[in-house]
N, C-alpha and C positions, 0 to 999 in steps of 0.2 A: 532624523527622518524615519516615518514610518512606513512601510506598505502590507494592505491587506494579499494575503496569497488566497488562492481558492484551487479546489483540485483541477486536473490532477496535480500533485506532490513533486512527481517527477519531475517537474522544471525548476521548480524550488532545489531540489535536494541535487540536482545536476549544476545549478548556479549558483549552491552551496561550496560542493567539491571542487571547482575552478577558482571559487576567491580565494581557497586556501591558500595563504604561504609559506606559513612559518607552525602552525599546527591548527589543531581543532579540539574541541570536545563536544563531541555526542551523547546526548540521556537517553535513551529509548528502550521502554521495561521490554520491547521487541526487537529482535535483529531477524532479519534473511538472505539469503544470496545474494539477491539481486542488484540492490541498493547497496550492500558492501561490495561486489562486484564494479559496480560505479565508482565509488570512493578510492580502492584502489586505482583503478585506469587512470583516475584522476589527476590522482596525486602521482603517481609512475612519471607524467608529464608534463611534471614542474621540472625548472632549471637543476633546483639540485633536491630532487624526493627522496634524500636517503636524512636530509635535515629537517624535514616537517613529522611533527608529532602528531600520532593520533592517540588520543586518549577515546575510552569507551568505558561511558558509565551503564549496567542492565541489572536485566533478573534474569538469573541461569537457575530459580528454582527450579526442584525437581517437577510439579504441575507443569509449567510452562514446558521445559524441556522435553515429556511425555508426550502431550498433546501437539507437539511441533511450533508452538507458538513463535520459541527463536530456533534457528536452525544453526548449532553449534561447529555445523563447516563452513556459517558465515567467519565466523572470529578464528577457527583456525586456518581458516584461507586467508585472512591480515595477515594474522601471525608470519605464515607461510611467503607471503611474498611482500610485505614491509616489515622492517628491522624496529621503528620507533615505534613500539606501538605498547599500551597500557591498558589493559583491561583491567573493570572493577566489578563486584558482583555486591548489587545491596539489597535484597530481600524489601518487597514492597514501594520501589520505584514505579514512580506511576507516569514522571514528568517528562514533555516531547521538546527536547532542545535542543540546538544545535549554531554552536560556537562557530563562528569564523577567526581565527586569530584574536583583535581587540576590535576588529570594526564592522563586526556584524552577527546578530545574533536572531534566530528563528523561533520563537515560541508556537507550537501548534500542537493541535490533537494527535499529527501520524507519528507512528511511528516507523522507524528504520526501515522496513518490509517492503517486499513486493506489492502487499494490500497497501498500506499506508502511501507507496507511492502512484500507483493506477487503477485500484480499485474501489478503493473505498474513499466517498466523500468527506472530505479532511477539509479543517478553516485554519487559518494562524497567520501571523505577523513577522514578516522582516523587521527587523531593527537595527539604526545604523547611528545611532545617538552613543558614540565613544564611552560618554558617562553610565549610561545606561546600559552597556555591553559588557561593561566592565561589572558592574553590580551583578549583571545574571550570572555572567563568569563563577566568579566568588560564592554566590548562591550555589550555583550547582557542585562547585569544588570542594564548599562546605558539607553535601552530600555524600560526595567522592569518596571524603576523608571518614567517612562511617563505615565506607563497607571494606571488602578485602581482594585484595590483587590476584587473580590469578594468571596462573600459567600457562603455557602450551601444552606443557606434559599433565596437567591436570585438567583439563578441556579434554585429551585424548582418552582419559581416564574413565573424565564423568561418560566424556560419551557413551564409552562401552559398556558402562556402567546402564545407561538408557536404552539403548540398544538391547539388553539383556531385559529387562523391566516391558519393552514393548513387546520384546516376543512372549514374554509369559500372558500379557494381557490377549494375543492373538490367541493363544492356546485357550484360554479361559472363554472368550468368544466363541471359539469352533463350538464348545460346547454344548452351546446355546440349541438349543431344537429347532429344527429347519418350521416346525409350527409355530414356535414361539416367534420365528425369527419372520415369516411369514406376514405374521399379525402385525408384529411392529413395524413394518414397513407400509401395511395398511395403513395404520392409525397416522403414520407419517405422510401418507399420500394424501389422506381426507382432511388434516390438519393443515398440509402445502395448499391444497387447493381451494379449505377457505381463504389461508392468507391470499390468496392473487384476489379471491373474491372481495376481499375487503379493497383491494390495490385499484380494481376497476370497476369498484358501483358506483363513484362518483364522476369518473373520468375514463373517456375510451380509452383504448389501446393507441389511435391515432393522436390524440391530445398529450398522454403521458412522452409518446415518443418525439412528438412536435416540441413537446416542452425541453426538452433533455436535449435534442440537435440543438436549439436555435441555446440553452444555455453552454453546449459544446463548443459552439463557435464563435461564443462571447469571449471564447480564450482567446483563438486560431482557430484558422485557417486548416483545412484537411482534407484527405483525399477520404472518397467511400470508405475503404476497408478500415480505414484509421476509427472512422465514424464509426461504421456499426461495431467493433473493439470496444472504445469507447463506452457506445450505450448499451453494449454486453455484460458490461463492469459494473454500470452502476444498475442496471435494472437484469441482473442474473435468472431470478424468478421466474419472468415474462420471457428470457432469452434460453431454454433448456436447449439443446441443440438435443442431447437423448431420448425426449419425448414429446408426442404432440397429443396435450393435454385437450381435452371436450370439456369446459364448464359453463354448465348453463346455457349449453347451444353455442358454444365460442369456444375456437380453437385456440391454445395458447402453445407454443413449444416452437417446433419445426418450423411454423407459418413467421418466424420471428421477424426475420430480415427482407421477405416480402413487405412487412407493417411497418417496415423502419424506411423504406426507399418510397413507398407511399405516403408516408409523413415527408419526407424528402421534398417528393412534388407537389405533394398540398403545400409547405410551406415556398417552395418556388412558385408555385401559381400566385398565392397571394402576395408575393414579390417580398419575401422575409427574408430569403435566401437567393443566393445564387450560385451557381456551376460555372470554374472560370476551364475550356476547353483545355487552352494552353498552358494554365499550368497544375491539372486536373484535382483542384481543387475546389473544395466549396468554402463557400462563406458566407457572414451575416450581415446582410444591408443593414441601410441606419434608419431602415423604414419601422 
């Protein structure tokens, strides 16, 4: 059996953590709180979670590490409160997998992350074909087996190690001249602002927003706040909450969440959607 997933992630990798019984293996060249945060609760409340394995295949390079890509109190908080657990470090993992036991396996773009799970538009495949679970299994194991095991006490290590490396780049920053620093933030403004301008010279602001509810609720079912969350994650750009942008004679920023409950009722007028009182929810008719 196969199914296609589509984002968000999080119900995936939530319905991930509950099939587990007996262990898992995860590939993800990214880890972060969040999503290991899940993983453990998860597993905390299986019959007996001190006998399910987790294995963790990633990239704790130094780059990724610097820039925040994995967040290294994701894997020492496992560490910290699951006893089985195996981290692997293989320099240039790029692959998004994620193992259930032998009967079920996830191939997709996210990764482990807080992005990967609600942010960012991720695709990928459930798979529940034994033979075929089993092959990924092995594939990925056969990866495993390339890189090298570490420790807790050497995750505390690296850390501080990164830690030390981030403040120097701060310092090196500060340097920077408040003109120099000035400009570059122009150059960044005028560059953001054509990107939106590319974003809505073919498509209003009420269309991009229309399109994005009525594929929100291709999922589920949600109330407002979930909504506009939702189309804050996938269209950031258009949803600044710190500025209300002027291009071109059109407000973009602050105005956001007025444009998104206006889409709301344009697409209820046209009867696309509806608002159920009682269980304040909206959702997508089959119109």
């Amino acid at each position: 059996m196969l199914d296609l997933i589509r984002s968000p992630f999080k119900l995936a990798f939530d319905e991930f953590a509950n099939s587990i019984t007996s262990d898992c293996l995860i590939c993800s060249p990214y880890i972060t709180f969040g999503p290991m945060k899940m993983l453990v609760r998860a597993i905390a409340e299986k019959k007996s979670p001190q006998n399910v394995q987790i294995n963790i295949l990633t990239d704790i390079s130094l780059r990724t590490l610097v820039q925040g890509a994995t967040d290294l109190s994701a894997l020492q908080y496992l560490f910290e409160n699951h006893q089985n657990v195996f981290v692997t470090y293989l320099p240039r993992i790029h692959a998004k997998v994620y193992v259930s036991d032998k009967s079920c396996a996830i191939v997709a773009s996210a990764n482990f992350t807080d992005g990967g799970a609600t942010r960012n538009l991720e695709y990928g495949v459930r798979i529940e074909d034994t033979t075929v679970v089993q092959k990924i299994r092995d594939d990925i194991n056969q990866y495993k087996n390339l890189g090298a095991n570490v420790t807790p006490d050497q995750l505390k290590e690296i850390q501080a190690q990164v830690e030390n490396i981030r403040k120097t780049i701060r310092v090196e920053q500060e340097t920077i001249t408040q003109k120099i620093r000035l400009e570059s933030r122009k150059l960044e403004r005028t560059t953001e602002d054509n990107l939106i301008r590319v974003r809505v010279n073919q498509k209003s602001i009420n269309s991009i927003f229309s399109g994005t509810i009525l594929y929100l609720l291709s999922q589920k079912s949600m109330p407002t706040e979930e909504l506009h969350l939702l189309v804050k994650d996938i269209h950031p750009d258009l949803c600044d909450d710190t500025l209300d942008r002027i291009i071109d004679g059109r407000h973009f920023g602050k105005l956001w969440k007025h444009q998104v409950r206006n889409a709301q009722s344009y697409l209820k007028s046209a009867g696309a959607i509806i608002y159920d009182k009682e269980t304040d929810l909206w959702r997508k008719t089959a119109h």
